[in-house]
TORSEZA-160897 format. One line per field, with one value per atom (N, C-alpha, C): residue number from 0; atom name; x, y, z. Coordinates in steps of 0.001 Angstrom, whole numbers, m for minus. Layout:
N
i <- [NUM; ...]
at <- [CA; ...]
u <- [X; ...]
v <- [Y; ...]
w <- [Z; ...]
This chain:
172
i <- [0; 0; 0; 1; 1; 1; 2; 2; 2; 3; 3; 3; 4; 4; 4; 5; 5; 5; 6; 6; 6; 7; 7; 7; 8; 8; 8; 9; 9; 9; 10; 10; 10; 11; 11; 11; 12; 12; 12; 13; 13; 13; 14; 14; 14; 15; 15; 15; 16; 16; 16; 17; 17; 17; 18; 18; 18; 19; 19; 19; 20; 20; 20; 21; 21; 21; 22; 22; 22; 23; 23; 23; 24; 24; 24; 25; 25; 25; 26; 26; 26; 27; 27; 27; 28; 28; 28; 29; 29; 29; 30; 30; 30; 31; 31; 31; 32; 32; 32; 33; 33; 33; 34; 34; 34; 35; 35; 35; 36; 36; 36; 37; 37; 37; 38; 38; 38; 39; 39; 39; 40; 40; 40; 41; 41; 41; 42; 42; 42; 43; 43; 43; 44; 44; 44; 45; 45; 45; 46; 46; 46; 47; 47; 47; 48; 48; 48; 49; 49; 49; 50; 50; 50; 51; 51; 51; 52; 52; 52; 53; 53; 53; 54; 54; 54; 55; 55; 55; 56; 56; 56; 57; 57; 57; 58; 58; 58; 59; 59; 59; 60; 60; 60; 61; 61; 61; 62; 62; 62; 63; 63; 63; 64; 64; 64; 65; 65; 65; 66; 66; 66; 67; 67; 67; 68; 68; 68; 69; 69; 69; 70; 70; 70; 71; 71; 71; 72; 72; 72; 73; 73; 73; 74; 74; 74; 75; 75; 75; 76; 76; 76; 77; 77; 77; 78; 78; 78; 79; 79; 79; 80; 80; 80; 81; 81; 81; 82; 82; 82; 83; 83; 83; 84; 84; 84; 85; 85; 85; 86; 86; 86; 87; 87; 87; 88; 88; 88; 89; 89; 89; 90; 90; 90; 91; 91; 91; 92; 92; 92; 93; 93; 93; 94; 94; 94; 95; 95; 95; 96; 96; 96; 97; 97; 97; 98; 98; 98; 99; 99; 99; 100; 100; 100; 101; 101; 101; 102; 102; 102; 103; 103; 103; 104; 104; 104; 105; 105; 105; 106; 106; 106; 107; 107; 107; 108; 108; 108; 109; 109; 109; 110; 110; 110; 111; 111; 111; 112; 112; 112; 113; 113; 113; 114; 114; 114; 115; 115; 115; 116; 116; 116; 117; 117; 117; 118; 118; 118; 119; 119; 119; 120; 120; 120; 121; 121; 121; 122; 122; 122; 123; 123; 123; 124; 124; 124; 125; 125; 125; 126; 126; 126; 127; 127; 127; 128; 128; 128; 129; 129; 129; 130; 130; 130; 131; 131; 131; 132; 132; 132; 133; 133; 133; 134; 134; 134; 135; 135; 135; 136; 136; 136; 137; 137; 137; 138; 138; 138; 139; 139; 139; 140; 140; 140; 141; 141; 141; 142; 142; 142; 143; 143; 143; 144; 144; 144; 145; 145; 145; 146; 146; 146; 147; 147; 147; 148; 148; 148; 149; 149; 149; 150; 150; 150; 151; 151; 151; 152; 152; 152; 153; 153; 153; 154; 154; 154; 155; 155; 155; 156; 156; 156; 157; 157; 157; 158; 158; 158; 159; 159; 159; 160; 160; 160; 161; 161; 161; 162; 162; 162; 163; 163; 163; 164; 164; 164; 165; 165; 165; 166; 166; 166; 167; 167; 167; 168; 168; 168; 169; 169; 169; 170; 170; 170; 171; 171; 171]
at <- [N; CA; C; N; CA; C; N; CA; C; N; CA; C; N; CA; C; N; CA; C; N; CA; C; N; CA; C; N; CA; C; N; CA; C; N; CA; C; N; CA; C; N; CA; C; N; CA; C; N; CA; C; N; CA; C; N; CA; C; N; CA; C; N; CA; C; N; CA; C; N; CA; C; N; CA; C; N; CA; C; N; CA; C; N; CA; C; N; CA; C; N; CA; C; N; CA; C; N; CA; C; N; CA; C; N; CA; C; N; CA; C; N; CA; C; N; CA; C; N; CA; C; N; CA; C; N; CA; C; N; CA; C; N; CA; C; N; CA; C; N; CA; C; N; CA; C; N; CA; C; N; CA; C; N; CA; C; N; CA; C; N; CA; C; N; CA; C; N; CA; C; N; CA; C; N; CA; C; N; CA; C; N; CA; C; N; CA; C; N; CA; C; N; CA; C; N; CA; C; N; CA; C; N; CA; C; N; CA; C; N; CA; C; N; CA; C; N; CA; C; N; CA; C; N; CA; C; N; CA; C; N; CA; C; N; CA; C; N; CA; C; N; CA; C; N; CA; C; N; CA; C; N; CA; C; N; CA; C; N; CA; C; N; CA; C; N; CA; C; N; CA; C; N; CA; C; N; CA; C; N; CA; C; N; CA; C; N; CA; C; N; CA; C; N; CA; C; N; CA; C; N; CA; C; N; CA; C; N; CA; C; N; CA; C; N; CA; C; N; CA; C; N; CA; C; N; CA; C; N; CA; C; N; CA; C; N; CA; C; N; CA; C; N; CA; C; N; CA; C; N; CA; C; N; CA; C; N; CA; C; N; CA; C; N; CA; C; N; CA; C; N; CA; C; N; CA; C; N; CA; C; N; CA; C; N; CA; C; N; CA; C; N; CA; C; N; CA; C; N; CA; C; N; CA; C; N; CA; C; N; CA; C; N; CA; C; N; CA; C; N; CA; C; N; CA; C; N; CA; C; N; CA; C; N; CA; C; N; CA; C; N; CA; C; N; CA; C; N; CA; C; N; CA; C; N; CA; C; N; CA; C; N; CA; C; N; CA; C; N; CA; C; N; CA; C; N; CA; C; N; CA; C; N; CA; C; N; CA; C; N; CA; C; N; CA; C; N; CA; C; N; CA; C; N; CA; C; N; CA; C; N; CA; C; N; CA; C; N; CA; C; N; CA; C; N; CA; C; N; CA; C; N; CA; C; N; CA; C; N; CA; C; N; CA; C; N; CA; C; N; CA; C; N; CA; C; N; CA; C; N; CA; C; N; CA; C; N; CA; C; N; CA; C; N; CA; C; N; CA; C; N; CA; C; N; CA; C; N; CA; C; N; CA; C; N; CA; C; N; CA; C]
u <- [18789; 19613; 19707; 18453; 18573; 19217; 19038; 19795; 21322; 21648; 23327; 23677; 23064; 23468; 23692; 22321; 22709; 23500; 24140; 25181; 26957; 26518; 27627; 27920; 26679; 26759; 27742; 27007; 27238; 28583; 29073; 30803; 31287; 31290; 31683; 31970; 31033; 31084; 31648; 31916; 32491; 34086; 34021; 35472; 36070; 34952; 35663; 35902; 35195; 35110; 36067; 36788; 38110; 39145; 39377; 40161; 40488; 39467; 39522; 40375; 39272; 40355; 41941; 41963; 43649; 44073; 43742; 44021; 44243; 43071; 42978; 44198; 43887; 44982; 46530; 47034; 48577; 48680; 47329; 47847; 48083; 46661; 47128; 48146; 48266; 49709; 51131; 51329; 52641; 52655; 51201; 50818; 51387; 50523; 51219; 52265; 53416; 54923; 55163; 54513; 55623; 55380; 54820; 54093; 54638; 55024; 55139; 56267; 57627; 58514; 58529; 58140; 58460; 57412; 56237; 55716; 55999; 57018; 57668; 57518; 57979; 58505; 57333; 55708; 54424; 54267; 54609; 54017; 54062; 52822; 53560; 54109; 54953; 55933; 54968; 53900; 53165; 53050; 52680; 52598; 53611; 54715; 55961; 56771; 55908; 56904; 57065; 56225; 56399; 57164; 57165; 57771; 59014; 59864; 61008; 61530; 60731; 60954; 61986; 60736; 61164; 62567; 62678; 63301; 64522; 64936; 65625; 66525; 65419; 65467; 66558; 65484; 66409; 67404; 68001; 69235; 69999; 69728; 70599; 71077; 69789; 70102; 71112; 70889; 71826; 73562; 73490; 74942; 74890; 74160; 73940; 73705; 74431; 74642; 74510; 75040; 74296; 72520; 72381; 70937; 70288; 70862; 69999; 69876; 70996; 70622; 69830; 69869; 69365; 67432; 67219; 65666; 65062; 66413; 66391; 65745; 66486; 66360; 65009; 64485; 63171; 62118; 62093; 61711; 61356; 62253; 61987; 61472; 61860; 61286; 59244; 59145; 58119; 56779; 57602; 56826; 57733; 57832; 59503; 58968; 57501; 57371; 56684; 57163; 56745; 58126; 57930; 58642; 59655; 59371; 60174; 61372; 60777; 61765; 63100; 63485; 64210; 65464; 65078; 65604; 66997; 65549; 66077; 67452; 67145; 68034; 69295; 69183; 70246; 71004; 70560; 71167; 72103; 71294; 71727; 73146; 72981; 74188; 75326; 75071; 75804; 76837; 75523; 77035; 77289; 76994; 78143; 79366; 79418; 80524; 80071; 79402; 78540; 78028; 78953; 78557; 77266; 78299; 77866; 76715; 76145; 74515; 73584; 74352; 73581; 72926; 73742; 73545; 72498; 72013; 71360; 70157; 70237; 68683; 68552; 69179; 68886; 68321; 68608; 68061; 66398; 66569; 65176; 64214; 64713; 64082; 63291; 64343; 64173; 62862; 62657; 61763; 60338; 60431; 58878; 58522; 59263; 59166; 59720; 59592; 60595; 60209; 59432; 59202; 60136; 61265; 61586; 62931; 63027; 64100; 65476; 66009; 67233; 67510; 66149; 66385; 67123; 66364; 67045; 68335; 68435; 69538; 70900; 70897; 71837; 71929; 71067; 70861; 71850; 71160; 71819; 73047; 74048; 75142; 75978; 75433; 75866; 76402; 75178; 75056; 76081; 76165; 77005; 78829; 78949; 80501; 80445; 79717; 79938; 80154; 79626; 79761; 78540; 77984; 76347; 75888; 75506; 74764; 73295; 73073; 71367; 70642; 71355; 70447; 70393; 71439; 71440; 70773; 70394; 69297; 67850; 67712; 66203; 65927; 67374; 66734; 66787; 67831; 66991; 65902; 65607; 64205; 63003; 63214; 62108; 61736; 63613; 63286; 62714; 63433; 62683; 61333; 60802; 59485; 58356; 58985; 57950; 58507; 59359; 59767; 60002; 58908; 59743; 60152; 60241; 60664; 61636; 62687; 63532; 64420; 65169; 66188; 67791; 68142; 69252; 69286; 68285; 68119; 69208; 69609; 70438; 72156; 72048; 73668; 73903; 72409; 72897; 72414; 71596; 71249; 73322; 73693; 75015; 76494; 76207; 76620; 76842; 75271; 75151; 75654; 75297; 75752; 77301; 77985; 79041; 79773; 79361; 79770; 79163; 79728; 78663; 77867; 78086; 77481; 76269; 76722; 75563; 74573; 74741; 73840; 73094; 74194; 73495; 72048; 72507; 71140; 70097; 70696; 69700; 68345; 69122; 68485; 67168; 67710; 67199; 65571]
v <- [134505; 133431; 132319; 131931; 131268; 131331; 132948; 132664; 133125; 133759; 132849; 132324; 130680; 129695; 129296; 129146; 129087; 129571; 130791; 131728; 131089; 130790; 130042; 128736; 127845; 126893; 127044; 127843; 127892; 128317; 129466; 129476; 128929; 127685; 126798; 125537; 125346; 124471; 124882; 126020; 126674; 126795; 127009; 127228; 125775; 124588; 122946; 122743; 123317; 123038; 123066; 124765; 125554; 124898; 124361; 123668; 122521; 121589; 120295; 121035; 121803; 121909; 122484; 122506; 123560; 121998; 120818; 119827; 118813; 118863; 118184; 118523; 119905; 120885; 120321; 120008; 120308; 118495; 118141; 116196; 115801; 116639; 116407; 116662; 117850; 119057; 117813; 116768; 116070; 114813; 114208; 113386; 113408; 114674; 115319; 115567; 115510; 116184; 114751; 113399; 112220; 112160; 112657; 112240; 113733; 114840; 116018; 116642; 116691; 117004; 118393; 118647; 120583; 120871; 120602; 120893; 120939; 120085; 119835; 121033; 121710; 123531; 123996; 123612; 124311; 123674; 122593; 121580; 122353; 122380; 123035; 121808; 122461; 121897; 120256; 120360; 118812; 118025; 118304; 117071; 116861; 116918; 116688; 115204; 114592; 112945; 112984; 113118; 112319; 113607; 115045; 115945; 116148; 115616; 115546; 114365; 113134; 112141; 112847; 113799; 114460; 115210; 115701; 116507; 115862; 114652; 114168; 113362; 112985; 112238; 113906; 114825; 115865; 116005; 116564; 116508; 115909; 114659; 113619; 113301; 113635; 113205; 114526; 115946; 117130; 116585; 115957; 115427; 116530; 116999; 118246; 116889; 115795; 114839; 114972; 115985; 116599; 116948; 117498; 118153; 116948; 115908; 114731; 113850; 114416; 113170; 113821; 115222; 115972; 115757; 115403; 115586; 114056; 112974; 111247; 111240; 111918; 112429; 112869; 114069; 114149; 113459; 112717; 112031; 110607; 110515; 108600; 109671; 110739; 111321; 111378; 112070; 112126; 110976; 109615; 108700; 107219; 107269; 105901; 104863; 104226; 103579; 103401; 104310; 104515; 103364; 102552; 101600; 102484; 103375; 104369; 105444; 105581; 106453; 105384; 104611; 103717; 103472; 103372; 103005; 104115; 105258; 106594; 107082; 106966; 107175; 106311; 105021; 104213; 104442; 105105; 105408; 106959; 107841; 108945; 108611; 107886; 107740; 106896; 106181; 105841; 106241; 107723; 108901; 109102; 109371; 110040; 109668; 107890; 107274; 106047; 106576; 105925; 104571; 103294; 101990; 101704; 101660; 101231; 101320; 102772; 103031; 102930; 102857; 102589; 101450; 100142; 99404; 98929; 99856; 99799; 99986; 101215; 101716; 100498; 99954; 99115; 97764; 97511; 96621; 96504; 97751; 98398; 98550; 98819; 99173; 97369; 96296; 95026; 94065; 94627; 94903; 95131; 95785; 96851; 95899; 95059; 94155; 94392; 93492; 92397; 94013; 94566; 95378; 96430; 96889; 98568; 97864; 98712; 98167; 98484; 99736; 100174; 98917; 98349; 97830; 96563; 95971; 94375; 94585; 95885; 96056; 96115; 96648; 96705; 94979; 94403; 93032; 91941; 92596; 91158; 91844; 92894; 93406; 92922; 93104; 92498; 90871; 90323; 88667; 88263; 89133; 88542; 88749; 90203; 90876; 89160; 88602; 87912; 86756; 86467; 84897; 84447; 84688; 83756; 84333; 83080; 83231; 83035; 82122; 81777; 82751; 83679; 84959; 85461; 85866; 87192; 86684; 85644; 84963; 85188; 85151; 85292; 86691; 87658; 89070; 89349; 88847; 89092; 88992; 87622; 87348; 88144; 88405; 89495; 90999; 91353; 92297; 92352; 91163; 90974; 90489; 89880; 89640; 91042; 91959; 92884; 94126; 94120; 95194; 94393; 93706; 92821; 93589; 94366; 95509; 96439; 95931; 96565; 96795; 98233; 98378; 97944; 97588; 97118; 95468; 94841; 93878; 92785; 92711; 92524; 92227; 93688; 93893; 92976; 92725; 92282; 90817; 90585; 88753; 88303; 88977; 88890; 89121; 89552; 89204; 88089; 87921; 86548; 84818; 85345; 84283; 84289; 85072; 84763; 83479; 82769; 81887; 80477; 78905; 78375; 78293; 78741; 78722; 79585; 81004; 81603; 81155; 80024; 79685; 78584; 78134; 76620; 77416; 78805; 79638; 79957; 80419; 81026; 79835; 78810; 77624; 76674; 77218; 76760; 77859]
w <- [129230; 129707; 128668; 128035; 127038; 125969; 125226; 124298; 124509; 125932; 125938; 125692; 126250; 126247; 125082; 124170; 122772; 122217; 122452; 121282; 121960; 123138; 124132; 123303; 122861; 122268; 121243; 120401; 118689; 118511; 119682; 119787; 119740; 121063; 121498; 120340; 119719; 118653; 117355; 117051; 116147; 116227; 117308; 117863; 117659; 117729; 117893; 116360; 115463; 114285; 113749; 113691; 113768; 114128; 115376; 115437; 115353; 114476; 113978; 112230; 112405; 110907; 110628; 111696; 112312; 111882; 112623; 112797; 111737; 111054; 109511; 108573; 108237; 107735; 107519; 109046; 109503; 109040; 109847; 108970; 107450; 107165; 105809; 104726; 105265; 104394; 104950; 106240; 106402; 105759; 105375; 104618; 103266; 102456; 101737; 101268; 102545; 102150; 101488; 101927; 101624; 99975; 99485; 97727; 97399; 97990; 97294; 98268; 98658; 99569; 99455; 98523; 98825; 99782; 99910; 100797; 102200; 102609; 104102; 104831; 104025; 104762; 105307; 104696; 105346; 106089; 107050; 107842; 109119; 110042; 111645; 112064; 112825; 114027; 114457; 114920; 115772; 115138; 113570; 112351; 111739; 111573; 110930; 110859; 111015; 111139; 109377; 108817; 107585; 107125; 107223; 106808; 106734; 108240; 108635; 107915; 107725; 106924; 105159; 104306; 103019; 103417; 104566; 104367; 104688; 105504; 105306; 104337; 103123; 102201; 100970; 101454; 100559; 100891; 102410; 102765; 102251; 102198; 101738; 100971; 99499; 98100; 97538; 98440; 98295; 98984; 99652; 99978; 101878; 102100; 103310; 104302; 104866; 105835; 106874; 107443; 109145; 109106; 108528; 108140; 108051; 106908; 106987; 108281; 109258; 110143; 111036; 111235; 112104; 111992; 110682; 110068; 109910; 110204; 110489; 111922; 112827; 114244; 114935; 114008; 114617; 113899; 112801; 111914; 112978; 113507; 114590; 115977; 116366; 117713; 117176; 115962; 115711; 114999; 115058; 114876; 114885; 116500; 116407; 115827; 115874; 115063; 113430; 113143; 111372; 110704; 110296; 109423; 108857; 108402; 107329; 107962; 109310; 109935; 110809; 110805; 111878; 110135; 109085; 108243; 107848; 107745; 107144; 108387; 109795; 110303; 110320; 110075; 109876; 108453; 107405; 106491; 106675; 107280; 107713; 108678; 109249; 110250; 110054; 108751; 107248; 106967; 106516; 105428; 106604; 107864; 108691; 109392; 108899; 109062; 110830; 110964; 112815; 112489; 112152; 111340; 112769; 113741; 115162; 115265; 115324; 115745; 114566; 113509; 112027; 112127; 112725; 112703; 114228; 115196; 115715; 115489; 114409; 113961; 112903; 111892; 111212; 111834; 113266; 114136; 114181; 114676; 114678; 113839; 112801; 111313; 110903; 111375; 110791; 111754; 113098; 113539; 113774; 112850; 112130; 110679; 110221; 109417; 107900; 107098; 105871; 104622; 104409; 103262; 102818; 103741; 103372; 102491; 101878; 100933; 101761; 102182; 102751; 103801; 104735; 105588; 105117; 104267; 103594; 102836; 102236; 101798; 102685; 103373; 104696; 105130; 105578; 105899; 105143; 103541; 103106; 102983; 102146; 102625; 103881; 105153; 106454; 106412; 105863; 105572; 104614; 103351; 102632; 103224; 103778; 104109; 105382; 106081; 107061; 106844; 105112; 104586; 104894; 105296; 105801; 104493; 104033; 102848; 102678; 103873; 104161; 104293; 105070; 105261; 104734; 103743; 102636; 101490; 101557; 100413; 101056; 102086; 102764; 102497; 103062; 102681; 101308; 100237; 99087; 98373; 99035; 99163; 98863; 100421; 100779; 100449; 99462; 99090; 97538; 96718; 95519; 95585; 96642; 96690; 96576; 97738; 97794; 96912; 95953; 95171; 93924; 93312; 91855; 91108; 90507; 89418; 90040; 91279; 92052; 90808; 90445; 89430; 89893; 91185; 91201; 91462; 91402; 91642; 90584; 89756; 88978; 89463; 90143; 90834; 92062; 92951; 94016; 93948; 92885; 92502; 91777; 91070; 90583; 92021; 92894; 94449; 94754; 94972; 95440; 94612; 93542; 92657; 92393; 92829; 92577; 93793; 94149; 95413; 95091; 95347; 95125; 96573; 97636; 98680; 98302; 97858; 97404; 96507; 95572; 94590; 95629; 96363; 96848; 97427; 98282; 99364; 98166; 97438; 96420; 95803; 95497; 95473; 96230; 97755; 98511; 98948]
């Protein structure tokens, strides 16, 4: 009876082991996909936020626009609040011409807070097409703050400066 129990044990705990590492495994490999996107494709199905994330980002940069929004899609189902996924879908729904709900997820995205670049980019874009210049200076702001070595930063400081309203914000 005893050493049932024990061999009952040692299963039992073996079996937990096993499936911690089933577990470790599938996190780490979606972790993974965001620093290495080819990997996406090994991810199982339960860990895939950041996977669906790459694979959206590939879709996209391939011009394959349905696919990207489709992988934007389970990308916010699989972690609605990851900063990174609310963005990616508002860009996805971009190329697909959907200003409307783009501009919902970009709501959302602004939300989760001041760092993602797509998000401020959209922002100040919005701010400037609207004439509000206060704002589209805050989000440039915030995006040259947390990206100083941003490579378009140039194009959209030269935006703004073209106005003196815009210099007056910029100023301020």
């Amino acid at each position: 009876m005893r050493l049932a129990r024990a061999t009952a044990s040692r299963v039992a705990l073996s079996l937990g082991l096993v499936g911690f590492g089933v577990l470790a495994v599938g996190s780490g490999l979606d972790r993974l996909s965001g620093q290495a996107p080819g990997l996406e494709r090994l991810v199982p199905g339960p860990f895939r936020a950041q996977a669906e994330r790459s694979a959206a980002l590939i879709a996209g940069a391939r011009g394959r626009r349905a696919a990207a929004l489709d992988h934007a899609r389970k990308a916010v189902a699989g972690d609605p609040v990851d900063p990174g996924a609310a963005p990616l879908l508002g860009a996805a729904l971009l190329l697909q011409g959907d200003a409307a709900r783009a501009e919902q997820a970009f709501r959302v995205s602004a939300r989760l807070g001041w760092r993602d670049v797509p998000t401020q980019a959209y922002w100040y874009e919005a701010a400037l097409e609207a004439g509000e210049m206060a704002p589209a200076a805050d989000r440039l702001d915030a995006l040259l703050r947390a990206h100083p070595g941003f490579p378009g930063s140039d194009a959209l400081l030269a935006r703004i400066e073209e106005t003196p309203a815009g210099r007056r914000a910029l100023e301020r």
